[in-house]
mmCIF file of the N, C-alpha and C atoms, coordinates in Angstrom:
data_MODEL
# 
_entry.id   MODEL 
# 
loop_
_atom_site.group_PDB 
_atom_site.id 
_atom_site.type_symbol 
_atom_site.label_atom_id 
_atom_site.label_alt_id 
_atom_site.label_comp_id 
_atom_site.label_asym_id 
_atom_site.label_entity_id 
_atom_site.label_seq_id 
_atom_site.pdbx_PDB_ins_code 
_atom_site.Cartn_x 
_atom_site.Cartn_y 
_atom_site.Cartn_z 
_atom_site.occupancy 
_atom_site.B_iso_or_equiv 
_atom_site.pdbx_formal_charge 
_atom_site.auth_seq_id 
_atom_site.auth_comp_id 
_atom_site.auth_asym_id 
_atom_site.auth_atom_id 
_atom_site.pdbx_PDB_model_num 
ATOM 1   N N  . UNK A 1 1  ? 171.258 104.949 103.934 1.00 0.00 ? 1  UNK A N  1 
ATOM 2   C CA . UNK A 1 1  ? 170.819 104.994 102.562 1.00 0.00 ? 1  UNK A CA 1 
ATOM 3   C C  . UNK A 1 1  ? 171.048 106.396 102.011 1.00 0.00 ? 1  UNK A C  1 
ATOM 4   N N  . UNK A 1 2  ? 171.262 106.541 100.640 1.00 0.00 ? 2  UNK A N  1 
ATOM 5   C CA . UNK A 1 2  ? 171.412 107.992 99.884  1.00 0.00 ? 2  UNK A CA 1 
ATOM 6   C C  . UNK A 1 2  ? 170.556 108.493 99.711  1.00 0.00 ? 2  UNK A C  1 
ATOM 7   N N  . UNK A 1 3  ? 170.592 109.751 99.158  1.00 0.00 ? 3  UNK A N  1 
ATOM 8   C CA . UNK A 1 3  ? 169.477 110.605 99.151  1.00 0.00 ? 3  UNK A CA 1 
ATOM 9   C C  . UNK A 1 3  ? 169.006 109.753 97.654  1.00 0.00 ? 3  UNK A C  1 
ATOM 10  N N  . UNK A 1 4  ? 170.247 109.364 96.928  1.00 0.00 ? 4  UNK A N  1 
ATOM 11  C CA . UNK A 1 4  ? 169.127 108.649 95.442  1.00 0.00 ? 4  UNK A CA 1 
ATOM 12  C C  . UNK A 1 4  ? 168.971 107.986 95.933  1.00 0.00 ? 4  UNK A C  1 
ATOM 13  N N  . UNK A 1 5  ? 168.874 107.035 96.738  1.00 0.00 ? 5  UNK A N  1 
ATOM 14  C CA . UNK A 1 5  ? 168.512 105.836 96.954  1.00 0.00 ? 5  UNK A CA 1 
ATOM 15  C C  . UNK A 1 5  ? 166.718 106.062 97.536  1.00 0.00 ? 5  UNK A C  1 
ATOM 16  N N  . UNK A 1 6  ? 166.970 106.941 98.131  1.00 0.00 ? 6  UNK A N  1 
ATOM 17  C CA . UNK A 1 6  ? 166.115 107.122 99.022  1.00 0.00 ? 6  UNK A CA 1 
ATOM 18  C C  . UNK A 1 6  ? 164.460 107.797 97.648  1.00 0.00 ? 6  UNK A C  1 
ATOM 19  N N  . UNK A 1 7  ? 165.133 108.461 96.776  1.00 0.00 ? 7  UNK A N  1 
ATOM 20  C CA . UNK A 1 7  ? 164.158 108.908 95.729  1.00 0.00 ? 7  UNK A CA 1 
ATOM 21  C C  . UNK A 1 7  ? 164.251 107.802 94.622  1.00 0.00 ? 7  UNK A C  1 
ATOM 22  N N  . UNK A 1 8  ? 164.291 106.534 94.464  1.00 0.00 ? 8  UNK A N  1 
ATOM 23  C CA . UNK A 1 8  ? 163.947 105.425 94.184  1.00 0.00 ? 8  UNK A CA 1 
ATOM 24  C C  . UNK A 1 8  ? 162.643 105.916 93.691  1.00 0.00 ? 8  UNK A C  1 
ATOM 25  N N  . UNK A 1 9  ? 162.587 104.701 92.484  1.00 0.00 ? 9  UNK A N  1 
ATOM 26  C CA . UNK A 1 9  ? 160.933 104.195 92.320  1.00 0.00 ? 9  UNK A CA 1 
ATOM 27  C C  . UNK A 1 9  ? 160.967 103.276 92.647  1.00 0.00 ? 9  UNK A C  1 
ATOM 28  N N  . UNK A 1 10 ? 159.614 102.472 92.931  1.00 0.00 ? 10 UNK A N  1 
ATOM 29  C CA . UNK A 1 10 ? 159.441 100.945 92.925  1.00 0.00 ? 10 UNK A CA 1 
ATOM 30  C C  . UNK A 1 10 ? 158.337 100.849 92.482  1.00 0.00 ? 10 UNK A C  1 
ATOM 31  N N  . UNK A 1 11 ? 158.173 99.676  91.656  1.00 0.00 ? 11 UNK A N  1 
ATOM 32  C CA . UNK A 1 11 ? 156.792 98.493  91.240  1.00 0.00 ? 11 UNK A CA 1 
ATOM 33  C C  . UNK A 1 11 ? 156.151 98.513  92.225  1.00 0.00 ? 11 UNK A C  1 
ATOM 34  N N  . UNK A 1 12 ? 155.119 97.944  91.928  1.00 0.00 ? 12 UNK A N  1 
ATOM 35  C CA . UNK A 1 12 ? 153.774 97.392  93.092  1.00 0.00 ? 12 UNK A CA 1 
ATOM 36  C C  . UNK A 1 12 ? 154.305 95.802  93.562  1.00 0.00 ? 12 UNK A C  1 
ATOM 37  N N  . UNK A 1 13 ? 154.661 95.586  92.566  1.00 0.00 ? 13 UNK A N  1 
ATOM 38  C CA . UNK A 1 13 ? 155.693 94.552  93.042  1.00 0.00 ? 13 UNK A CA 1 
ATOM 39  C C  . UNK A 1 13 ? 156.557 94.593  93.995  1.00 0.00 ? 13 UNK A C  1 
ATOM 40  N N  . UNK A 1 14 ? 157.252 95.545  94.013  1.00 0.00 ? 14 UNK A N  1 
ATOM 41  C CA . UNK A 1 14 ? 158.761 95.367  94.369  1.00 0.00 ? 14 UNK A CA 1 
ATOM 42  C C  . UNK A 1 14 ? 158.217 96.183  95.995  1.00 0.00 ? 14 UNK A C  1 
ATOM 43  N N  . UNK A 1 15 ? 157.202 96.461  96.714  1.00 0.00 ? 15 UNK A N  1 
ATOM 44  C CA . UNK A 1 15 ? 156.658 97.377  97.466  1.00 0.00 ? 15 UNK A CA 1 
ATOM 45  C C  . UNK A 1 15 ? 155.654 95.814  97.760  1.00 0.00 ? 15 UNK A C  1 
ATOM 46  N N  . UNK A 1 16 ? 155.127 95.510  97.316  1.00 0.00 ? 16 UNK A N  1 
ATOM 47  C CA . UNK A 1 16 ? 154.637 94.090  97.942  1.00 0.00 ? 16 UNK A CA 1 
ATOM 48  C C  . UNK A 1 16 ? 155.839 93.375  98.748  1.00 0.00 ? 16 UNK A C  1 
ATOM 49  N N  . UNK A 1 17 ? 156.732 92.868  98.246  1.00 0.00 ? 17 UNK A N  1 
ATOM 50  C CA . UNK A 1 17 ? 157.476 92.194  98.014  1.00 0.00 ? 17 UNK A CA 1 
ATOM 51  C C  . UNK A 1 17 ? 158.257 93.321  99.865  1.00 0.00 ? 17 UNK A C  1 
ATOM 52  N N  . UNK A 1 18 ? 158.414 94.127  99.878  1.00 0.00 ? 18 UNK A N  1 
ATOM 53  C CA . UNK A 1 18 ? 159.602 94.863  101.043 1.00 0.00 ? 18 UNK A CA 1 
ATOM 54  C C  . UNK A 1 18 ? 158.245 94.761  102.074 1.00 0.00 ? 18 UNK A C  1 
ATOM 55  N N  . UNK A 1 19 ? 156.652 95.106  101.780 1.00 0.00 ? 19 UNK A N  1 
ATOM 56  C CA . UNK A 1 19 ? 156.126 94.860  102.898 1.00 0.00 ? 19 UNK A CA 1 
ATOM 57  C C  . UNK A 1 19 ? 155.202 93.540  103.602 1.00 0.00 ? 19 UNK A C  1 
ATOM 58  N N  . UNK A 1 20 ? 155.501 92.653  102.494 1.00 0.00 ? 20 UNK A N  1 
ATOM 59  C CA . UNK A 1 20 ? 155.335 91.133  102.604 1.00 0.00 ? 20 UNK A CA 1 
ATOM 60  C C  . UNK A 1 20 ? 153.624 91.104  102.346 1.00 0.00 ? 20 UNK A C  1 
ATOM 61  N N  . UNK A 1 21 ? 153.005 91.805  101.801 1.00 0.00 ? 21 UNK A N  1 
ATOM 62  C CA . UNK A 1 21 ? 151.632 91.895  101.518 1.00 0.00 ? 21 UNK A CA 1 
ATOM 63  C C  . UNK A 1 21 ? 151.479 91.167  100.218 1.00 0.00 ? 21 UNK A C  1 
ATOM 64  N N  . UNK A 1 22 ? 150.456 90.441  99.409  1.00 0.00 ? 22 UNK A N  1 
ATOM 65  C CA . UNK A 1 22 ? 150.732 90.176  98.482  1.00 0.00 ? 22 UNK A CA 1 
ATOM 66  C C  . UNK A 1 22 ? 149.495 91.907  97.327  1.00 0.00 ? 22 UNK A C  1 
ATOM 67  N N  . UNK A 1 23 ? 149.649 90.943  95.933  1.00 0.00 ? 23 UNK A N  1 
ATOM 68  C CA . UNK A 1 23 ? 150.592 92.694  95.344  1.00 0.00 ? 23 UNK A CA 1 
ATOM 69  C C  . UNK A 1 23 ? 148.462 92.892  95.237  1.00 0.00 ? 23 UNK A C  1 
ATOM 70  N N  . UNK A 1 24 ? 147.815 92.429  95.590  1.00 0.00 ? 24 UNK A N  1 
ATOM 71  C CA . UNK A 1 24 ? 146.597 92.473  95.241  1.00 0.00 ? 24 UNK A CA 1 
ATOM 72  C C  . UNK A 1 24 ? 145.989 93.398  96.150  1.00 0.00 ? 24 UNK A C  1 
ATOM 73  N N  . UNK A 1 25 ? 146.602 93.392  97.390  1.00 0.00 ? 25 UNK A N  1 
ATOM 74  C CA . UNK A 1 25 ? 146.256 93.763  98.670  1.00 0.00 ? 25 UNK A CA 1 
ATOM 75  C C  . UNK A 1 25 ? 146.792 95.484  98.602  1.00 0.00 ? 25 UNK A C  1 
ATOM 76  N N  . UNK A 1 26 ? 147.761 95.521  97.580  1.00 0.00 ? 26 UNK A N  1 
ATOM 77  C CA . UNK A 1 26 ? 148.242 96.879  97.309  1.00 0.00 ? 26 UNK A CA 1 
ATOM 78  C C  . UNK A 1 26 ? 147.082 97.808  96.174  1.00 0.00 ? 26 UNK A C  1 
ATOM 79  N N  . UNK A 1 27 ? 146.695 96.923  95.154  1.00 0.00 ? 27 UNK A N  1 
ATOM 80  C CA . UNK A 1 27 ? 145.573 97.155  94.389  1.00 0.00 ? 27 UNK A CA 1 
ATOM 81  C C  . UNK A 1 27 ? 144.204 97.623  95.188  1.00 0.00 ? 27 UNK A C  1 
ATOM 82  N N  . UNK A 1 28 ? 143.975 96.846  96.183  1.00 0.00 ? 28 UNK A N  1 
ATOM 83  C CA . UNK A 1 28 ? 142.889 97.219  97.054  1.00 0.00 ? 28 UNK A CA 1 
ATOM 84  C C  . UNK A 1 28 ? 143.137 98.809  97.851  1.00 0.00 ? 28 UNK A C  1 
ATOM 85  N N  . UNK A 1 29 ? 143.784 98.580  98.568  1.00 0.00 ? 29 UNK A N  1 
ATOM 86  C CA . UNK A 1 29 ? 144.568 100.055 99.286  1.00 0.00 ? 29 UNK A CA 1 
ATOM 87  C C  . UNK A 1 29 ? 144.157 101.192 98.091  1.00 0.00 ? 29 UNK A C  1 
ATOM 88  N N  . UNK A 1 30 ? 144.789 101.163 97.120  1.00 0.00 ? 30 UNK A N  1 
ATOM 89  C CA . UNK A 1 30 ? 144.669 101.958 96.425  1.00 0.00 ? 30 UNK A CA 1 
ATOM 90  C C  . UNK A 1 30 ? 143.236 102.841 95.633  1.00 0.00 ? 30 UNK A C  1 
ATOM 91  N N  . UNK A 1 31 ? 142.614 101.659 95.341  1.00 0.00 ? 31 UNK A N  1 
ATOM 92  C CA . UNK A 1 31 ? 140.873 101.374 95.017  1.00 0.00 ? 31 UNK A CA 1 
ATOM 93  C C  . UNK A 1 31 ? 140.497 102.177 96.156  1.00 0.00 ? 31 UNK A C  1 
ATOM 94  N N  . UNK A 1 32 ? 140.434 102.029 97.590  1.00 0.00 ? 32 UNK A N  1 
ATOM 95  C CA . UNK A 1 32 ? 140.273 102.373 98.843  1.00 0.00 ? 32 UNK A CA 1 
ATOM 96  C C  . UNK A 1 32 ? 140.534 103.643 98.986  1.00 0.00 ? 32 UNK A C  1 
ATOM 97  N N  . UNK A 1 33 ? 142.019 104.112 98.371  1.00 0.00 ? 33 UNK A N  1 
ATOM 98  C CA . UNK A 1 33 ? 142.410 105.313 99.012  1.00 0.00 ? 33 UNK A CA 1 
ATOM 99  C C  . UNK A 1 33 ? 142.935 105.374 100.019 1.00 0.00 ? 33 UNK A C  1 
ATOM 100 N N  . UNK A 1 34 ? 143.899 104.522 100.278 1.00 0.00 ? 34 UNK A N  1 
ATOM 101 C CA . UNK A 1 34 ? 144.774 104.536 101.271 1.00 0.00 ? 34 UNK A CA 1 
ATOM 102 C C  . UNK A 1 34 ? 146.176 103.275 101.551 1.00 0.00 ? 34 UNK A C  1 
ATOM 103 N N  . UNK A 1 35 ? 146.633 103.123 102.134 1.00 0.00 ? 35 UNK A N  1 
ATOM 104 C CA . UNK A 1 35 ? 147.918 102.488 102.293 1.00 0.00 ? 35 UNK A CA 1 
ATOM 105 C C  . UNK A 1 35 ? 148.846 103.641 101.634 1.00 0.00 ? 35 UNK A C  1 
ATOM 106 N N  . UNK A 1 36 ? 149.966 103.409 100.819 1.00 0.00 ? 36 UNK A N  1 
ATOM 107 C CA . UNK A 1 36 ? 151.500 103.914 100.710 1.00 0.00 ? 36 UNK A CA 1 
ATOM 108 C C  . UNK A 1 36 ? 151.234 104.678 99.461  1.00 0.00 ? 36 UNK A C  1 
ATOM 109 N N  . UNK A 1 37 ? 151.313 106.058 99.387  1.00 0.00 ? 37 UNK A N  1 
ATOM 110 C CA . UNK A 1 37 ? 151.326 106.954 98.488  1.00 0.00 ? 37 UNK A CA 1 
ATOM 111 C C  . UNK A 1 37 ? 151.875 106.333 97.064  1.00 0.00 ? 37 UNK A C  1 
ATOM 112 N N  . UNK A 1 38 ? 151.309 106.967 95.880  1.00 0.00 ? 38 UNK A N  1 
ATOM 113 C CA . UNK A 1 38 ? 151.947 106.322 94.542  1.00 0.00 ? 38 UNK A CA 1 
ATOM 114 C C  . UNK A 1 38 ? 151.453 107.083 93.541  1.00 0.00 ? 38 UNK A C  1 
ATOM 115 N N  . UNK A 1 39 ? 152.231 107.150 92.475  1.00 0.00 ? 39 UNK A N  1 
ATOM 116 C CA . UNK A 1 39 ? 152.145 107.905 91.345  1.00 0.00 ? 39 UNK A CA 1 
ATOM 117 C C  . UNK A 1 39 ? 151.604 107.417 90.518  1.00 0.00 ? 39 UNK A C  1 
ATOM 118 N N  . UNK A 1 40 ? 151.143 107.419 89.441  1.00 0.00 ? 40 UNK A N  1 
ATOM 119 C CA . UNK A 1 40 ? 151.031 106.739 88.131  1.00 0.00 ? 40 UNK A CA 1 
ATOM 120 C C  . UNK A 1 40 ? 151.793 107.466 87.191  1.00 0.00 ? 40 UNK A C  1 
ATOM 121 N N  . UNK A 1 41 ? 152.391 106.835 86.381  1.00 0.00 ? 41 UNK A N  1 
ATOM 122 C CA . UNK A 1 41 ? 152.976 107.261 84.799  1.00 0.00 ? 41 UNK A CA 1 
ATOM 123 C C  . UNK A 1 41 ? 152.411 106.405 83.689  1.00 0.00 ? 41 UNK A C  1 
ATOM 124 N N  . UNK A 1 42 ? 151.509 107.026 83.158  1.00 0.00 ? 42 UNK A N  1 
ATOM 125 C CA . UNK A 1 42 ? 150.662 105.951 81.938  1.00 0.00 ? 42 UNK A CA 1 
ATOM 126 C C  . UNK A 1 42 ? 150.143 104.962 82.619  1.00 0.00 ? 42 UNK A C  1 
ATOM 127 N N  . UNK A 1 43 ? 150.632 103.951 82.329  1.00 0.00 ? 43 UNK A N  1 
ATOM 128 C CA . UNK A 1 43 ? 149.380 102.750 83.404  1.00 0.00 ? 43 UNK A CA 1 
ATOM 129 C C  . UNK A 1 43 ? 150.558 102.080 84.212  1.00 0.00 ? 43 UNK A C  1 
ATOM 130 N N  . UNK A 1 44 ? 151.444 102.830 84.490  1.00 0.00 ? 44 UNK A N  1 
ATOM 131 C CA . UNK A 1 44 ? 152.668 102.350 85.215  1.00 0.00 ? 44 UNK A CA 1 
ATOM 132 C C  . UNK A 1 44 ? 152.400 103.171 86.759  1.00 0.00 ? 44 UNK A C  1 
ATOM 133 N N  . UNK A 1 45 ? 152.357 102.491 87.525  1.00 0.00 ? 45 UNK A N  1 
ATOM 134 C CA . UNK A 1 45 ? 151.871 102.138 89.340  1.00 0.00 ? 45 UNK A CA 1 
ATOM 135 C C  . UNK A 1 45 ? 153.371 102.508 89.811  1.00 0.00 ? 45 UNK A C  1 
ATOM 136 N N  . UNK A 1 46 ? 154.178 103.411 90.628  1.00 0.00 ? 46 UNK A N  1 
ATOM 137 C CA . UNK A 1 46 ? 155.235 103.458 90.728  1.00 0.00 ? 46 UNK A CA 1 
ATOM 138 C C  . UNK A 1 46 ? 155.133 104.077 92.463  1.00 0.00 ? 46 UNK A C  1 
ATOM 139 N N  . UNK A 1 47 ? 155.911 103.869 93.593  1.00 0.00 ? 47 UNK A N  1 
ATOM 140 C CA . UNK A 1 47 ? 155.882 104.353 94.549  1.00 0.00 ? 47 UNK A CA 1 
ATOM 141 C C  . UNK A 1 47 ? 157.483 105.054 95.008  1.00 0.00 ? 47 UNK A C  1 
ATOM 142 N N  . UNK A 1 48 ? 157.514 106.206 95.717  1.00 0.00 ? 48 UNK A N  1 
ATOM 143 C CA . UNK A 1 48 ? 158.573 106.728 95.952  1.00 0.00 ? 48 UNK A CA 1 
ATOM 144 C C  . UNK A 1 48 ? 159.350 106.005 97.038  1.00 0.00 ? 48 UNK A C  1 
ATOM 145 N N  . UNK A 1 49 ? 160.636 105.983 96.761  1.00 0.00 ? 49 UNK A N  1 
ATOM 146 C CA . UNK A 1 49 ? 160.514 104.685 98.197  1.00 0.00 ? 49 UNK A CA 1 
ATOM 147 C C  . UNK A 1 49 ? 160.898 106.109 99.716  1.00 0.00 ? 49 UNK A C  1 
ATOM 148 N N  . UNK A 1 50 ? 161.133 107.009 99.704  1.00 0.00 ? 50 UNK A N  1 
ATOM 149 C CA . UNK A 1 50 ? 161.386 108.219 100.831 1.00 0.00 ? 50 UNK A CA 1 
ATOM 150 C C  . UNK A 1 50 ? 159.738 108.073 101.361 1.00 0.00 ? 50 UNK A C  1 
ATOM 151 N N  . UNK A 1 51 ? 158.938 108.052 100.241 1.00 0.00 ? 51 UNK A N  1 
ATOM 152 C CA . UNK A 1 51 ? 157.111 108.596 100.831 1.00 0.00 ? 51 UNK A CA 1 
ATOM 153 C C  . UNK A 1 51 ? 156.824 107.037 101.327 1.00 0.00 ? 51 UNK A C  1 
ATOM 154 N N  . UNK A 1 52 ? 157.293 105.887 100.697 1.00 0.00 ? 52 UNK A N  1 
ATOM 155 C CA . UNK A 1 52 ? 157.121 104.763 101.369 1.00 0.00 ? 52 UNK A CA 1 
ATOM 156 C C  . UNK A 1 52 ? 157.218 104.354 103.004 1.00 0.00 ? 52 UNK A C  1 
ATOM 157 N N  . UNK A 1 53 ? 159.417 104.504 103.328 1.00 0.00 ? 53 UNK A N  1 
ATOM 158 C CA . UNK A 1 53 ? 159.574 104.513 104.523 1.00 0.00 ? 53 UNK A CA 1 
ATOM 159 C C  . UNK A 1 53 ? 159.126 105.425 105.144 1.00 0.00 ? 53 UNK A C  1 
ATOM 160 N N  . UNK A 1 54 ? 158.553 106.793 104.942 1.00 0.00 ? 54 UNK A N  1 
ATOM 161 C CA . UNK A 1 54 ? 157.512 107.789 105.845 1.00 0.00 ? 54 UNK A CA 1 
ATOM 162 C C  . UNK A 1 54 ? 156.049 107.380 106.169 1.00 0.00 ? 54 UNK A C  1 
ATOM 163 N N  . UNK A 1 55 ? 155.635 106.788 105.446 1.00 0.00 ? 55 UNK A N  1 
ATOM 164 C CA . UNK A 1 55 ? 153.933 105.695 105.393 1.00 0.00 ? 55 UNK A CA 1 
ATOM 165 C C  . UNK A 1 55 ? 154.469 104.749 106.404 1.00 0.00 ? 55 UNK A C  1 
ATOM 166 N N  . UNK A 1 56 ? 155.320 103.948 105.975 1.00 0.00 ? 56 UNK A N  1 
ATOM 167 C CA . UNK A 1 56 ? 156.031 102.846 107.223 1.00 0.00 ? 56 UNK A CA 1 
ATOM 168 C C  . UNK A 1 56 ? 156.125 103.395 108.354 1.00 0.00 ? 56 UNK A C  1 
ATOM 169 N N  . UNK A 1 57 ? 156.770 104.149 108.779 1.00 0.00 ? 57 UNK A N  1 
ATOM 170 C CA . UNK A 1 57 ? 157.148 104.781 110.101 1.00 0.00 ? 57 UNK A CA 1 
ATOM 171 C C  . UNK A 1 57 ? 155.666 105.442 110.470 1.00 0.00 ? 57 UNK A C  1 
ATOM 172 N N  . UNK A 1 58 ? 155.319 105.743 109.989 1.00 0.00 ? 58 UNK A N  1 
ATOM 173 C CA . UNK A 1 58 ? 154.041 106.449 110.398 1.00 0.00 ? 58 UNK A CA 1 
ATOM 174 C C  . UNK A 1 58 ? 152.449 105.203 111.067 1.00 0.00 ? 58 UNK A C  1 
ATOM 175 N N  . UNK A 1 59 ? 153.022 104.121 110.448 1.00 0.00 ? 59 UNK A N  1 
ATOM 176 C CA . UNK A 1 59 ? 151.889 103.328 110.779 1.00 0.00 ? 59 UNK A CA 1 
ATOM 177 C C  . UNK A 1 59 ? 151.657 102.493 112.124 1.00 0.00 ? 59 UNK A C  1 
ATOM 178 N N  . UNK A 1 60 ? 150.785 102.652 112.735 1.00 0.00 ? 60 UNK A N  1 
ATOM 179 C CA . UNK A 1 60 ? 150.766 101.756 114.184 1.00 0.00 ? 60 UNK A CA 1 
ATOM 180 C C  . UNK A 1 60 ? 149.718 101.177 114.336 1.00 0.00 ? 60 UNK A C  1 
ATOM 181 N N  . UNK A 1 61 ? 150.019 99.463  114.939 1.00 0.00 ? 61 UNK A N  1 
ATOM 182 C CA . UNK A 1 61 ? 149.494 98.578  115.273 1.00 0.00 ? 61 UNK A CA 1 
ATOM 183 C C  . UNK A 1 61 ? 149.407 98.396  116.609 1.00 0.00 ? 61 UNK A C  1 
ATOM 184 N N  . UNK A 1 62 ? 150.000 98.908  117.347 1.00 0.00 ? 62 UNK A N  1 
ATOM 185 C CA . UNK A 1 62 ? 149.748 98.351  118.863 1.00 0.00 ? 62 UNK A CA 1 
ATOM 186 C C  . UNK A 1 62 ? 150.864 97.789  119.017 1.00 0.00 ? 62 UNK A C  1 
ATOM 187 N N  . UNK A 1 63 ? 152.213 97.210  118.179 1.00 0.00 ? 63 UNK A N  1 
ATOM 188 C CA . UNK A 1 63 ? 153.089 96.496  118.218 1.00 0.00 ? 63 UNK A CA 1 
ATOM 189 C C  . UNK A 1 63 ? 154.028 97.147  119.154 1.00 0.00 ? 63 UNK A C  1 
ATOM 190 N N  . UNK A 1 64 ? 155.396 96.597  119.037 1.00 0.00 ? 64 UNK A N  1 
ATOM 191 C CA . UNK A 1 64 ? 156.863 97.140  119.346 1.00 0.00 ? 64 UNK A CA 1 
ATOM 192 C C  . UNK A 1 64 ? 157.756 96.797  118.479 1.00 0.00 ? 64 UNK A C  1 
ATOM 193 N N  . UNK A 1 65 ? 158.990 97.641  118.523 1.00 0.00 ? 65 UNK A N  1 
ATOM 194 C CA . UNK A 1 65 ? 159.781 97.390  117.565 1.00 0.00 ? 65 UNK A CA 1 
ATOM 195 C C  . UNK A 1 65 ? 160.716 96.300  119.081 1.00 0.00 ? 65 UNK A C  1 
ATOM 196 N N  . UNK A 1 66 ? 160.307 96.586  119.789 1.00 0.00 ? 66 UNK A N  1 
ATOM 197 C CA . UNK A 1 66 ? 161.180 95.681  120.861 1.00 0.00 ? 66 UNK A CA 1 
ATOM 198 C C  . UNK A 1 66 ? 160.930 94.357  120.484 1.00 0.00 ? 66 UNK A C  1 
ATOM 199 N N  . UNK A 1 67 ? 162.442 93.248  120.200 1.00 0.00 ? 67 UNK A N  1 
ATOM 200 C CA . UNK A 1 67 ? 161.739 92.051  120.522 1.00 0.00 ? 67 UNK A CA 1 
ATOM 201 C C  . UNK A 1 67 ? 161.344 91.146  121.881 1.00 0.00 ? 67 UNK A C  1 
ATOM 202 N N  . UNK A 1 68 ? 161.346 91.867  122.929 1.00 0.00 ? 68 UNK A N  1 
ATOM 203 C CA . UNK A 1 68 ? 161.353 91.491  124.345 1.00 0.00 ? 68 UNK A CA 1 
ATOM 204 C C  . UNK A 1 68 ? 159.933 92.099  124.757 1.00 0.00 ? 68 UNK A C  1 
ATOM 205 N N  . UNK A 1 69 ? 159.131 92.744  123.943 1.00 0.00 ? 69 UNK A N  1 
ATOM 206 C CA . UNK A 1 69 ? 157.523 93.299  124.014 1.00 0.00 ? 69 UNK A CA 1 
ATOM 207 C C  . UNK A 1 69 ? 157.297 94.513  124.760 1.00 0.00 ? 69 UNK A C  1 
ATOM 208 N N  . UNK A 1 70 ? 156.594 94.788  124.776 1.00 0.00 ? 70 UNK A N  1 
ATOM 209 C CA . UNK A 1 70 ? 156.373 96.343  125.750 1.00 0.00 ? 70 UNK A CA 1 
ATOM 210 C C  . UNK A 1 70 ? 156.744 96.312  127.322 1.00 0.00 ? 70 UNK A C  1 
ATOM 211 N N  . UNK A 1 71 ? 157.413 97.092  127.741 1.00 0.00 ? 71 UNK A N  1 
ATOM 212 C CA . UNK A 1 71 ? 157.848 97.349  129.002 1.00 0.00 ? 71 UNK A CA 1 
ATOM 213 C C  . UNK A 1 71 ? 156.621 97.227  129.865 1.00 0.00 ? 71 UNK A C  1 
# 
């Protein structure tokens, strides 16, 4: 990906939608103070998508990215 690509905005939408959450659950996070960093511009909700995939990478469940499960 490019460096513009990478300094993207996105909707609350469009950030629901890449982390399969629905967009309410992003509203909450936020109320909360926490989940995926975001700006506001006027009453416009906008997320960087670089501070996004860094929130992503940063988050752990106990999972693997392996699909064969933990060694």
């Amino acid at each position: 990906m490019s460096t513009t690509q990478h300094e993207q905005w996105l909707t609350r939408i469009e950030v629901s939608q890449r982390l399969n959450v629905p967009k309410r659950t992003l509203d909450q996070w936020a109320a909360q103070k926490k989940g995926p960093p975001y700006r506001r511009f006027g009453r416009h909700t906008r997320y960087r998508m670089s501070q996004l995939i860094a929130w992503e990478d940063a988050q752990t469940g106990g999972g693997t990215d392996d699909p064969r499960g933990a060694a």
